[in-house]
C-alpha positions, 0 to 999 in steps of 0.5 A, spaced: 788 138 837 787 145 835 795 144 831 793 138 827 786 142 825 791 148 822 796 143 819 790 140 816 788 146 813 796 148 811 796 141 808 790 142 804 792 149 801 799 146 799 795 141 795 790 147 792 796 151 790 800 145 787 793 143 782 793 149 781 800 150 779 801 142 775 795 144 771 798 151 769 805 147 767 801 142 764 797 146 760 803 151 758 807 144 756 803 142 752 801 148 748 808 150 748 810 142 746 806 141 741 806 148 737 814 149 738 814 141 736 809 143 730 815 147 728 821 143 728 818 138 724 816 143 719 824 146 719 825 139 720 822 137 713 824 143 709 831 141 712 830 134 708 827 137 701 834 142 701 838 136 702 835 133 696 834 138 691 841 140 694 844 133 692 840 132 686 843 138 683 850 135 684 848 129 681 845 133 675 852 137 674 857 131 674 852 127 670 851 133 664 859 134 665 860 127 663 855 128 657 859 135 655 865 131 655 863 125 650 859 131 647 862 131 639 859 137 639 865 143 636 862 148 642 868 151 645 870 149 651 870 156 654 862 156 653 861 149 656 865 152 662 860 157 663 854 153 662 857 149 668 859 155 672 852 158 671 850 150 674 855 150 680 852 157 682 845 155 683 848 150 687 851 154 691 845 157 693 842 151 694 847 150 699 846 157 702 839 157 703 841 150 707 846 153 711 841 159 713 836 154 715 841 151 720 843 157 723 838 161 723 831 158 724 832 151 726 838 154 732 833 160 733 827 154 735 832 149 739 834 155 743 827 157 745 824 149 746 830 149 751 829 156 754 822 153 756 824 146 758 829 149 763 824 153 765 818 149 766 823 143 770 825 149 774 818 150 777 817 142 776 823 142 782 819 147 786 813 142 786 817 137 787 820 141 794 814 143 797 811 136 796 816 132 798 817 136 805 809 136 806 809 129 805 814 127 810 810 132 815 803 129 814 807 121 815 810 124 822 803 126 823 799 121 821 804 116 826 802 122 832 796 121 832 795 114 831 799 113 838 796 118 841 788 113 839 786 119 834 784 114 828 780 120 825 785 125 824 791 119 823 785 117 817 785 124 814 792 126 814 793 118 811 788 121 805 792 127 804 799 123 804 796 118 798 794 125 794 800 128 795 803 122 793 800 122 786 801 129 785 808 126 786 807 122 780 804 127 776 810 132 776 815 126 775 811 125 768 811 132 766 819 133 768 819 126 764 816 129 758 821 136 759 827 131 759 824 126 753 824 133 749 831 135 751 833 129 748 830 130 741 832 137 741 840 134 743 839 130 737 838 135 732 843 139 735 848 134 735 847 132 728 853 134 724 850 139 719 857 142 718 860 136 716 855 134 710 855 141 707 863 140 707 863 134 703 857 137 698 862 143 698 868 139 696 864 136 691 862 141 688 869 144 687 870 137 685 866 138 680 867 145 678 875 143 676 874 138 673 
């Protein structure tokens, strides 16, 4: 008796620790989610304007070259070049402030929203493993004292099993979360940024010989 006393209080410890820990990732989770998701989706719409302003440049470009070139106006060709020249310039800008943005702050955010995902899954796993080993001892007792006609502790120990079953289930929601965000931070590192800025560039140059 004096056993399952004292495995009753090291099972109501494990699930002490285990709120305390879960509220603790939760709580961190949720405040690192939504501040490092804060700032994603803000390089994520500034990513957005670039591009626009980016391809509405070019745009301009092809479109006042066409009209120098049906200009009939006697302006030499060295100045309207310069002119053109001076455009492009301002795209290539345009072009480098996006390709900053990319592989700077946006790798910069991904890489800390990684970093805390892992780490948060790794102390996901630990819960995980001290709950599952609890789980299965407190079912061994519960069959224990049920064959040796202790209802009361067999009751108890079944209580503590249902709770450490729902604990369960909570941890597997927060590790779901932690996976569901790796997933959009793979989107945005999967997404081929390089080759949109080649193609802008070789328009550009395009343009630029024309």
């Amino acid at each position: 008796m004096k056993l399952k006393r004292f495995y009753i209080k090291a099972i109501e410890l494990v699930l002490f620790f285990a709120f305390l820990l879960l509220g603790s990732c939760a709580q961190q989770y949720t405040e690192d989610i939504e501040n490092l998701d804060g700032e994603v989706l803000a390089l994520q719409k500034t990513d957005i304007q670039l591009r626009k302003e980016l391809t509405d440049a070019i745009n301009q470009l092809l479109t006042d070259m066409l009209k120098k070139l049906q200009d009939t106006d006697t302006r030499l060709d060295g100045e309207i070049n310069k002119q053109i020249n001076a455009m492009a310039g301002q795209i290539k800008e345009k072009m480098n402030n996006l390709s900053n943005l990319l592989n700077t702050e946006m790798a910069a955010r991904i890489s800390e929203c990684d970093s805390k995902t892992n780490a948060l899954n790794l102390r996901m796993n630990s819960v995980e493993t001290a709950l599952n080993n609890a789980l299965q001892q407190t079912k061994t007792e519960v069959q224990k004292a049920m064959n040796d006609g202790d209802t009361e502790t067999a009751n108890r120990l079944n209580t503590m099993a249902i709770r450490i079953e729902r604990i369960q289930a909570t941890t597997d929601s927060i590790s779901e979360l932690a996976d569901e965000w790796k997933i959009r931070l793979k989107t945005l590192t999967d997404a081929d940024y390089g080759t949109s800025l080649d193609v802008m560039q070789n328009r550009l140059d395009a343009l630029n010989n024309f």
